[in-house]
C-alpha distance (Angstrom), angle and dihedral (degrees) to the residues before:
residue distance angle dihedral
X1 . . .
X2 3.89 . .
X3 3.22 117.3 .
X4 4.13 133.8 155.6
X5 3.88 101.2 -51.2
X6 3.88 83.0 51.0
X7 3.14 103.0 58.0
X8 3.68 94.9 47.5
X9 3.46 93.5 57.3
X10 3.96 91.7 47.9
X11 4.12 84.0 61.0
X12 3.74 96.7 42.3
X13 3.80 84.8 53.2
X14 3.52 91.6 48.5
X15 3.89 101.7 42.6
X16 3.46 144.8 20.3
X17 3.92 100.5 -102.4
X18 4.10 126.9 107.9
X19 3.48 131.6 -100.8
X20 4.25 88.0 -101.6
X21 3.61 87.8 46.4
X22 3.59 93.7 53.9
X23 3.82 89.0 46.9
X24 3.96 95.2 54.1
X25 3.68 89.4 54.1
X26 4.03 99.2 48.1
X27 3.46 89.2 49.8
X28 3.96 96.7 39.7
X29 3.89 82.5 49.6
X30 4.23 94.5 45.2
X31 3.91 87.7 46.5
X32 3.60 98.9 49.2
X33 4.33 87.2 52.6
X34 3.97 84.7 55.2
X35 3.49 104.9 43.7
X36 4.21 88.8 47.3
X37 3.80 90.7 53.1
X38 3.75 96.8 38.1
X39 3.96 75.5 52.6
X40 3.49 92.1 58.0
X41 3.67 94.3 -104.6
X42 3.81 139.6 146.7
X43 3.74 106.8 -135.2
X44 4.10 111.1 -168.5
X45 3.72 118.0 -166.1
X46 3.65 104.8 -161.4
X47 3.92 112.3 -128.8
X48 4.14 91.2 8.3
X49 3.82 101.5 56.6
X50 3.81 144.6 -108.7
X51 4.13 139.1 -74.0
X52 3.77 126.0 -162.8
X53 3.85 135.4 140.7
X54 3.60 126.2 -83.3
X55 3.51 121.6 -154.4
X56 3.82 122.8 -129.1
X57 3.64 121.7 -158.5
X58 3.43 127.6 -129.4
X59 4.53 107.4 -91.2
X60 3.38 137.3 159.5
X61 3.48 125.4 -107.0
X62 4.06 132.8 -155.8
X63 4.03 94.0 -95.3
X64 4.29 101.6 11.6
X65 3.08 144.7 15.2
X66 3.82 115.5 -94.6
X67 4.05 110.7 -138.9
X68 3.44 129.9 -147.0
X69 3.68 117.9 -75.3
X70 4.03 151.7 161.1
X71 3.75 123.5 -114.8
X72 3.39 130.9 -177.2
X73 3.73 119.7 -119.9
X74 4.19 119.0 -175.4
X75 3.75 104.6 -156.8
X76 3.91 109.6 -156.0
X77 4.02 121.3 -123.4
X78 3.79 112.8 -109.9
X79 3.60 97.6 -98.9
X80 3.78 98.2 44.4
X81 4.43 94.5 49.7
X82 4.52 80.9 50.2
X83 3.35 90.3 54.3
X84 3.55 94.9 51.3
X85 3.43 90.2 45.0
X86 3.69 93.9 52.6
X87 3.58 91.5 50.5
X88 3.68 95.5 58.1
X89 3.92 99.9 39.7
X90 3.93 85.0 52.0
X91 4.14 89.1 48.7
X92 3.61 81.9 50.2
X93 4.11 107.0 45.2
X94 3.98 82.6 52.6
């Protein structure tokens, strides 16, 4: 799994910044995403992928009544979703 602590020690690897440095700018990065969508915003990361808002109609559910709402949905670039793919149908050939 890679998670915080890994991805500042991918950048210190790659560059000549500290471990706080490399901190800042994750979360500088991870805070700018959130504030865009919470904005409303479609933010596209070329070669990663893309997040926006979705909007969910109002429905009704088994016990309530489900109102409508935003979610966020991160749509994978084209070469990122094939290598997922590939992954799996290679887990599954084996």
């Amino acid at each position: 799994m890679i998670n915080k602590a890994a991805l500042i020690r991918d950048i210190k690897k790659t560059t000549d910044i500290t471990n706080q440095e490399a901190s800042v700018c994750i979360d500088t990065i991870f805070e700018a995403i959130s504030a865009a969508v919470s904005r409303g915003e479609r933010i596209e990361l070329r070669g990663f992928g893309s997040f926006f808002i979705r909007e969910i109609a109002n429905r009704k559910a088994v016990f309530a009544n489900v109102p409508a709402h935003g979610r966020v949905i991160f749509r994978p670039c084209h070469k990122l979703r094939m290598s997922a793919w590939n992954r799996i149908a290679r887990q599954t050939s084996n």
